[in-house]
C-alpha positions as CSV (number, residue, x, y, z in Angstrom):
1,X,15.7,-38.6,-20.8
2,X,13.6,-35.5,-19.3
3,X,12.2,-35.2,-16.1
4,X,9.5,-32.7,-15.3
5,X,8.5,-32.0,-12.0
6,X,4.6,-30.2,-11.2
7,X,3.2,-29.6,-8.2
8,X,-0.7,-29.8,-8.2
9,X,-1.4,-27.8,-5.5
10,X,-1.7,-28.7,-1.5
11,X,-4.7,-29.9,-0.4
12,X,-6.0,-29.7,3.0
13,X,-8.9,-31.8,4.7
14,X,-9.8,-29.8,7.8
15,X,-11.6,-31.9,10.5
16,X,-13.4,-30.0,13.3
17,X,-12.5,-31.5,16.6
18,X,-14.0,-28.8,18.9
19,X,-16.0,-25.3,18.7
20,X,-14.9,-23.3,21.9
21,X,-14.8,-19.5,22.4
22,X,-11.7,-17.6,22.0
23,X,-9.8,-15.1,24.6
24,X,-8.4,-11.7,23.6
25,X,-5.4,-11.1,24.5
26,X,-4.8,-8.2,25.2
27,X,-4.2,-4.9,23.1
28,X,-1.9,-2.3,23.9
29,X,-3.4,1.4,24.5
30,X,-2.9,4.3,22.1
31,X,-3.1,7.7,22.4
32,X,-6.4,9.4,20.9
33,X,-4.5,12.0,18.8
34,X,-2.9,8.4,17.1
35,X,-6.7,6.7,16.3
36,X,-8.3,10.0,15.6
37,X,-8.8,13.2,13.6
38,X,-10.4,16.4,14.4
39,X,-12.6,17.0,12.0
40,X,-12.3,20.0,9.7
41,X,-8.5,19.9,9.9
42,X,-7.4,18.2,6.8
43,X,-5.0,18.7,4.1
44,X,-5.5,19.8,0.4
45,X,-4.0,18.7,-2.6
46,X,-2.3,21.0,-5.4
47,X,-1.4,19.9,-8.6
48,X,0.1,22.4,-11.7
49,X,1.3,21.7,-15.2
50,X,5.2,23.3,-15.7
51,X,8.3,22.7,-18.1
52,X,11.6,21.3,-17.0
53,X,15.0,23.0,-18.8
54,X,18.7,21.8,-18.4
55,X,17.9,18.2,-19.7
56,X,20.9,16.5,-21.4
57,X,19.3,15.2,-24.2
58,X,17.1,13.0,-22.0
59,X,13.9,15.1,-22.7
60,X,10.7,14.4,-25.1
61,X,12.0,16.0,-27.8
62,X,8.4,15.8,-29.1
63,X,6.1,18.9,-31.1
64,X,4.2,18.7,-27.9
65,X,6.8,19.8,-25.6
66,X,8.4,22.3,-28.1
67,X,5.1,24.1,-28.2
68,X,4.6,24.2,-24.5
69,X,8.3,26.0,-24.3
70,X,7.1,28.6,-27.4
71,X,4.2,29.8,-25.5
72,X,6.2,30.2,-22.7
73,X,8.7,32.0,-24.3
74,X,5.8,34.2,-26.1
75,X,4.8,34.9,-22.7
76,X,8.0,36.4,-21.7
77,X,7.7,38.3,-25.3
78,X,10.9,36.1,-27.0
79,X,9.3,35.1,-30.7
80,X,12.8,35.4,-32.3
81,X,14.1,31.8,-33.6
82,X,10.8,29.7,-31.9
83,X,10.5,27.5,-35.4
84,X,13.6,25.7,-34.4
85,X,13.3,25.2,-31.3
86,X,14.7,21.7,-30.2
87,X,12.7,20.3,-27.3
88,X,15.3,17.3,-26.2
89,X,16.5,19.1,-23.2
90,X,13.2,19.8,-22.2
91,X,10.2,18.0,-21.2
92,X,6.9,18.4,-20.3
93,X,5.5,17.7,-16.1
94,X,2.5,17.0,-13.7
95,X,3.6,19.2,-10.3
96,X,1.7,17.8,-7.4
97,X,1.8,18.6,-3.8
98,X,0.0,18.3,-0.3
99,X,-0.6,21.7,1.3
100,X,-1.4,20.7,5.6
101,X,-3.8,22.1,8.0
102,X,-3.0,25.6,8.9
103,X,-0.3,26.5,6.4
104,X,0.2,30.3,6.2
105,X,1.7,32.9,3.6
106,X,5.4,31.7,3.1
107,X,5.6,28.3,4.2
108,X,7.2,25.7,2.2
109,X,6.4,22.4,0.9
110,X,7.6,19.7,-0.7
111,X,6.8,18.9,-4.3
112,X,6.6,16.1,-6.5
113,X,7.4,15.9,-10.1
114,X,6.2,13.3,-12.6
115,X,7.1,13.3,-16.6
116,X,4.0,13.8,-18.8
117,X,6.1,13.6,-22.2
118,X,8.3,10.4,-23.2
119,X,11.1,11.6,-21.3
120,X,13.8,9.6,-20.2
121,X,14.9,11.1,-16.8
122,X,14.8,14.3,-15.1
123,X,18.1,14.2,-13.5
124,X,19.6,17.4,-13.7
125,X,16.9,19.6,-14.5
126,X,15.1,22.6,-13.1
127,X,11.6,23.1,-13.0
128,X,10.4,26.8,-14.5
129,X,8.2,29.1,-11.9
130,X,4.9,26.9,-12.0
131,X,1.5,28.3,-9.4
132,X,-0.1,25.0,-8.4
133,X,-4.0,24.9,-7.9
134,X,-6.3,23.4,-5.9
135,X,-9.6,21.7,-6.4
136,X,-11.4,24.9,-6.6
137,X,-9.1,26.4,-9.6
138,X,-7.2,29.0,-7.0
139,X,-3.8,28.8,-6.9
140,X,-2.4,28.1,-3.8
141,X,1.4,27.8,-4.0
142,X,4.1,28.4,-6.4
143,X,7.3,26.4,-7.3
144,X,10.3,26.6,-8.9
145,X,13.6,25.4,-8.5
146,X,16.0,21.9,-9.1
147,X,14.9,18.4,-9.2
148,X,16.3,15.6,-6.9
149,X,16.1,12.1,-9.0
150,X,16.6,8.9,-7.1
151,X,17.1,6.7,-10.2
152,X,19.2,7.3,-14.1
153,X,18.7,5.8,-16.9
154,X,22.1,5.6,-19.6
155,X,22.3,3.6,-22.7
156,X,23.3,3.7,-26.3
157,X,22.3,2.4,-29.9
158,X,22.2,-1.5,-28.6
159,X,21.6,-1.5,-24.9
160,X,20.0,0.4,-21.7
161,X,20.5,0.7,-17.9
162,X,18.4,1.8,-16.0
163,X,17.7,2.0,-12.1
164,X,15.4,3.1,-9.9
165,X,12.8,5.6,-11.6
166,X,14.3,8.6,-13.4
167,X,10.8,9.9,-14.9
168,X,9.4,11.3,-11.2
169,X,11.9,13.7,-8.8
170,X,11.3,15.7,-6.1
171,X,12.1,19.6,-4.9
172,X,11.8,19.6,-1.1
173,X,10.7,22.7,0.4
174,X,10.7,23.7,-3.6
175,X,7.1,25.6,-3.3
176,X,6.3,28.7,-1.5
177,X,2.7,29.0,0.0
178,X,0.5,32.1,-1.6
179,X,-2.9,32.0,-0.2
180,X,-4.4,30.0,3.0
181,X,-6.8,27.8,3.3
182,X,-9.4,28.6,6.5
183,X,-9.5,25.7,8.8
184,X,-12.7,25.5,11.4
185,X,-12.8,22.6,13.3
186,X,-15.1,24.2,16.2
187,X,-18.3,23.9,16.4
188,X,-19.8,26.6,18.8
189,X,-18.6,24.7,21.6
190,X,-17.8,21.4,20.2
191,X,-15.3,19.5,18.6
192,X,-16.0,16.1,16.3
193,X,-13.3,13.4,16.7
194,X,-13.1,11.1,13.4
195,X,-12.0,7.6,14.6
196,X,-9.9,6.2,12.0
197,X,-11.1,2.2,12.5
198,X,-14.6,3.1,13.3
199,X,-16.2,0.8,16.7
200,X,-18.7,1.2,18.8
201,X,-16.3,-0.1,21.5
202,X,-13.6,2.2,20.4
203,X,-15.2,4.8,20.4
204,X,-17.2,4.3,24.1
205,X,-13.5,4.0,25.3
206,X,-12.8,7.7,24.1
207,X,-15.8,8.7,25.9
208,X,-14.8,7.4,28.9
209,X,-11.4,8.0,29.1
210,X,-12.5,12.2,28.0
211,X,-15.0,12.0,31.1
212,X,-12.5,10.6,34.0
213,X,-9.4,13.2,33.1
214,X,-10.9,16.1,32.0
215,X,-14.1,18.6,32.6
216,X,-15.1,17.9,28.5
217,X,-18.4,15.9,28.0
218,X,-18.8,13.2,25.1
219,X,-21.5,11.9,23.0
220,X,-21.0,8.9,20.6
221,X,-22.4,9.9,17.1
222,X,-21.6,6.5,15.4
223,X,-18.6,4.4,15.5
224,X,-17.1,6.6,13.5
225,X,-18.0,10.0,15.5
226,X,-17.6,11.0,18.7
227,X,-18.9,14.6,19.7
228,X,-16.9,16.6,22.6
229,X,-18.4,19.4,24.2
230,X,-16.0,22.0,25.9
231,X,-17.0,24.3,29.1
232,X,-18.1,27.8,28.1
233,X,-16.3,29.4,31.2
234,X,-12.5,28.4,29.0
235,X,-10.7,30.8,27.7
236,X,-9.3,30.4,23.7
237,X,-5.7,29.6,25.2
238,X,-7.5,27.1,27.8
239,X,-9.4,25.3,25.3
240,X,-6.2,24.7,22.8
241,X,-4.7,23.3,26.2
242,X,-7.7,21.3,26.8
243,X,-8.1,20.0,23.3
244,X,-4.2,19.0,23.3
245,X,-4.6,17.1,26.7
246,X,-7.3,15.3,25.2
247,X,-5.1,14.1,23.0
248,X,-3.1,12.9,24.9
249,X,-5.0,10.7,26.9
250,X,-4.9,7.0,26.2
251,X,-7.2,4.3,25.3
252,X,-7.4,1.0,24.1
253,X,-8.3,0.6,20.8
254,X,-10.5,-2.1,19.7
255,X,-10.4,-4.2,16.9
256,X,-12.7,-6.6,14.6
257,X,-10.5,-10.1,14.7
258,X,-9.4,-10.1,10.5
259,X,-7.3,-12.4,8.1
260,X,-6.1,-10.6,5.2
261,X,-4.7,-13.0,2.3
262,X,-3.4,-11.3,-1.1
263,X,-3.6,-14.5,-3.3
264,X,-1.1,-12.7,-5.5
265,X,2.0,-12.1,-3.5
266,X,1.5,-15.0,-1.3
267,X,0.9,-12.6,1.7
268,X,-1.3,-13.2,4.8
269,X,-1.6,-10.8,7.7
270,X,-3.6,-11.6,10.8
271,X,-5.2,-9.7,13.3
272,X,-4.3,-9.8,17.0
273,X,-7.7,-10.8,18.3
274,X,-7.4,-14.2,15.4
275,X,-8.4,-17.3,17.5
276,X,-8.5,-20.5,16.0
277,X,-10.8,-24.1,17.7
278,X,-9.2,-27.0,17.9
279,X,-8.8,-29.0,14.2
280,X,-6.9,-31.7,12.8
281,X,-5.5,-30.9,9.2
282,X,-3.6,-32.9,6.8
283,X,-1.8,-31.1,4.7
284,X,0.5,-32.9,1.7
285,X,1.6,-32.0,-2.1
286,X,1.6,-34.1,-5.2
287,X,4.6,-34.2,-7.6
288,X,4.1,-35.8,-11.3
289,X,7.4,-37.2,-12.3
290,X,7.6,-37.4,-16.7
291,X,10.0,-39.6,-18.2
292,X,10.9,-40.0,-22.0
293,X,12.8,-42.7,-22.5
294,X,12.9,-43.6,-26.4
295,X,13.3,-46.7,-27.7
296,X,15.4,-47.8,-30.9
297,X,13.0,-50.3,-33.5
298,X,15.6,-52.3,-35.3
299,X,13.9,-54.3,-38.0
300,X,15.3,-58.1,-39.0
301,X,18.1,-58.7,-40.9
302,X,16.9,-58.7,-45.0
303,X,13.6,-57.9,-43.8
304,X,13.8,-54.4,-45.9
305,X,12.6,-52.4,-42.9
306,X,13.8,-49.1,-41.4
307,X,15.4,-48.4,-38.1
308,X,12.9,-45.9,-36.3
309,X,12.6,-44.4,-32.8
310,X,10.0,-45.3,-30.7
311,X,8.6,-42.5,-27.8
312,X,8.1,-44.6,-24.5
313,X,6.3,-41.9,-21.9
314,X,6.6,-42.8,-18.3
315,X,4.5,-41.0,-15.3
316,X,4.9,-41.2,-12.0
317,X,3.0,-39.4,-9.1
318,X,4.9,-38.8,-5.6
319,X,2.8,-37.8,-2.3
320,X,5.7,-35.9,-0.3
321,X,5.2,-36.8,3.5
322,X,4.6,-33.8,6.6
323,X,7.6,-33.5,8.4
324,X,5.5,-34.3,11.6
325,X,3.5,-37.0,10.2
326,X,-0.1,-37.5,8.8
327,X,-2.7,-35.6,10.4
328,X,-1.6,-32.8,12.8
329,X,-4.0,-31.4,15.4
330,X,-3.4,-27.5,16.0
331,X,-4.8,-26.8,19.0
332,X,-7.0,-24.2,20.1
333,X,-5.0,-20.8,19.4
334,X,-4.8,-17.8,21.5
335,X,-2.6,-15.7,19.8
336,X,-1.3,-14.7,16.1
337,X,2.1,-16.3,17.0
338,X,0.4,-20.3,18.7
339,X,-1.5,-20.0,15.2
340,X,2.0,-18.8,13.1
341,X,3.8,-21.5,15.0
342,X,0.9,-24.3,14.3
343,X,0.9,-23.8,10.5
344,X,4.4,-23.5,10.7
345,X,4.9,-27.2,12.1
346,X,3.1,-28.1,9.3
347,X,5.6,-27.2,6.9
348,X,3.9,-25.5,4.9
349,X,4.4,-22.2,2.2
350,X,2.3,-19.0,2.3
351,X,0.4,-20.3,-0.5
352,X,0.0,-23.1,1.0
353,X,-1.3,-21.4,4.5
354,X,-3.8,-19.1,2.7
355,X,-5.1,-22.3,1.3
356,X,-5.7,-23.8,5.0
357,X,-6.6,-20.8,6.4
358,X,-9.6,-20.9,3.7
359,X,-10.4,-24.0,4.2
360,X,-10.3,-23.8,7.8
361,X,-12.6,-20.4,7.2
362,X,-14.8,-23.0,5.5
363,X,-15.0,-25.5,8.5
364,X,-16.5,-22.6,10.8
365,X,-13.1,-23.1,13.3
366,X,-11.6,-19.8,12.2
367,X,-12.8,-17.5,14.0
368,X,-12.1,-13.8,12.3
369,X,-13.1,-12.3,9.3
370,X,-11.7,-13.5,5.9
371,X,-10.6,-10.7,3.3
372,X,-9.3,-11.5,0.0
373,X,-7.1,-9.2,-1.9
C-alpha cells in the first residue's frame, strides 16, 4: 500500500464587506544626512587584473595562468627556465575596490579578490603589486599584500569538502591610494540634496525643517531634488558648519504604502503605511490521498488459468478545516502588525499569505501598492 499526499494549493475567496479610508500611523523622524546625499560626493569604483603566488597546489594550473606569471616574470627581466613553469600554485584574479569621497594620497582601502582561473581556493596566498583603475583608465590605487579567505575547500581522489567560498578573499586596508579624485559638490552658492526615496512630501519636509533652524533657503527641484542656497556673508569654515547642522536636523520621512512579495522564497514585506478594509476570507487546502491496494486473481480449480495481480487505485480528497472556523472576517487594519496578526489567525504559510494578499489586491480592499519579485 502507498499513500501520497499533494497539496493543490490554498484558495482564498475574498468578500468585501466595507471600503473605508485608512489612518497612518505614524513614522518615526530621521535625520537628513540618513535620507539624503549631497550631490557630487560619491564614490568610484576600481577594478585591476593581478596574479596570486604561495598557492598550495590549489591554483589553475592552466596555460592561461602560466603565461600571465611569464610575462610577469619577463617584466622583471627573469626568462631563464619560463617553459616549465608550473602554474598550480598560482592563479589568475579580478581586484576590485571602492575608492570614497575625498580620499587623498596614502589612504587605504580595502580590497576584494575574486578567482578568474579554475582555482580552488585562495587561502594562503599573496596578491603580486597590482595598480587598480578606474572608469577612465587612470590608475587610482595600488595593492599588494596577503589574502584573508573565509571559506576552504579539501578533498581527495573520491570526495570534496568544502565550506563557505574559497574562490573570493579579501586584503583590508591592502591598497594604497595614488591619485585623487576632485570632489565639487558646490554650486556657487548652492548645494543639491539627492533624496534617496524620492516624495514630493519628503522632500517639502526638508524644506521646511532647513527654513525653521537655520538662515539656508530651499527650493524643491523634484521629489528627488531639493536645492539649498547658503548666505554669501559665511565664511568657508561657517558654511562646512552650516552644511553639517543641516544634516543634522530631523524630519519625517514619507513613504508610498507597498507590499513586496518574492514568489520564490516565500517572502513578503509590508510597508508601515499598509492599511487593509474590512473582508471576510476563507482560506482552506486540499490534500489528495492515493491508495494502491492490489488484489490477487485466483482462477478456479482445473480451470487452466493463471494467478495474476490486479492494480485496485483508490483516491481520496481531504478539505483540512481553519483553526478558527469557516469564514474569518479581518477587520479593518491599522497597522503592519493588526494585519500580521489577522493572516496569522488564519493559519496560514507565507505562500499561502502572498496568495491572499493578491487576491485581496484583486478585491480593491488592500490598500498599498503590490510589487512582485
Amino acid at each position: 500500500m502507498r499513500r501520497h499526499d499533494s497539496k493543490r494549493g490554498a484558495w482564498v475567496i475574498v468578500l468585501v464587506v466595507a471600503f473605508a479610508l485608512v489612518p497612518r500611523a505614524p513614522a518615526r523622524a530621521a535625520r537628513i544626512k540618513d535620507i539624503t546625499s549631497i550631490e557630487g560626493i560619491r564614490s568610484n569604483q576600481l577594478y585591476g587584473f593581478g596574479l596570486v603566488v604561495g598557492l598550495a597546489g590549489t591554483g589553475g594550473g592552466s596555460d592561461f595562468t602560466s603565461e600571465i606569471a611569464q610575462n610577469i616574470l619577463m617584466k622583471m627581466r627573469i626568462a631563464r627556465g619560463l617553459s616549465e613553469l608550473d602554474a598550480k600554485n598560482l592563479a589568475a584574479v579580478i581586484v576590485t575596490a571602492e575608492l570614497p569621497p575625498f580620499a587623498k594620497k596614502g589612504s587605504t582601502l580595502d580590497v576584494t579578490i575574486s578567482a578568474f582561473d579554475e582555482t580552488k581556493s585562495l587561502r594562503g596566498g599573496t596578491l603580486l603589486l597590482t595598480p587598480l583603475m578606474g572608469a577612465d583608465g587612470d590608475v587610482y590605487a595600488v595593492v599588494q599584500g596577503s589574502i584573508i579567505v573565509g571559506g576552504f575547500a579539501f578533498g581527495g581522489a573520491a570526495a570534496d569538502v568544502q565550506q563557505g567560498h574559497p574562490t573570493v578573499g579579501r586584503i583590508p586596508n591592502g591598497a594604497i591610494v595614488e591619485r585623487e579624485v576632485r570632489t565639487t559638490f558646490l554650486q556657487g552658492d548652492t548645494i543639491t540634496l539627492l533624496v534617496r526615496n524620492p516624495d514630493f512630501a519628503t522632500a517639502t519636509r526638508i524644506v521646511t525643517a532647513i527654513e525653521d533652524a537655520t538662515k539656508a533657503h530651499g527650493t524643491v527641484l523634484d521629489p528627488g531634488r531639493v536645492r539649498v542656497r547658503i548666505p554669501k556673508t559665511l565664511e568657508s569654515a561657517e558654511v562646512m558648519e552650516l552644511i553639517s547642522a543641516i544634516q543634522m536636523l530631523d524630519v519625517t520621512p514619507d513613504s508610498p504604502a507597498v507590499v513586496v512579495i518574492n514568489e520564490r522564497t516565500g517572502t513578503v514585506v509590508a510597508g508601515q503605511n499598509v492599511g487593509i478594509s474590512m473582508v471576510a476570507v476563507s482560506h482552506g487546502n486540499l490534500t489528495v490521498i492515493t491508495q494502491e491496494l492490489p488484489e490477487v486473481s485466483q482462477p478456479p480449480p482445473l480451470s487452466a488459468g493463471q494467478t495474476q495481480v490486479v492494480p485496485r487505485t483508490t483516491v481520496r480528497i481531504l478539505e483540512s478545516p481553519l483553526q478558527e472556523g469557516g469564514l474569518t472576517v479581518i477587520n479593518r487594519g491599522t497597522t503592519v502588525s493588526e494585519v500580521a496578526a489577522a493572516l496569522n489567525m488564519l493559519g496560514a504559510s507565507p505562500s499561502d499569505i502572498i496568495s491572499i494578499f493578491q487576491a485581496i489586491r484583486e478585491a480593491g480592499a488592500l490598500h498599498a501598492e503590490l510589487r512582485i519579485m
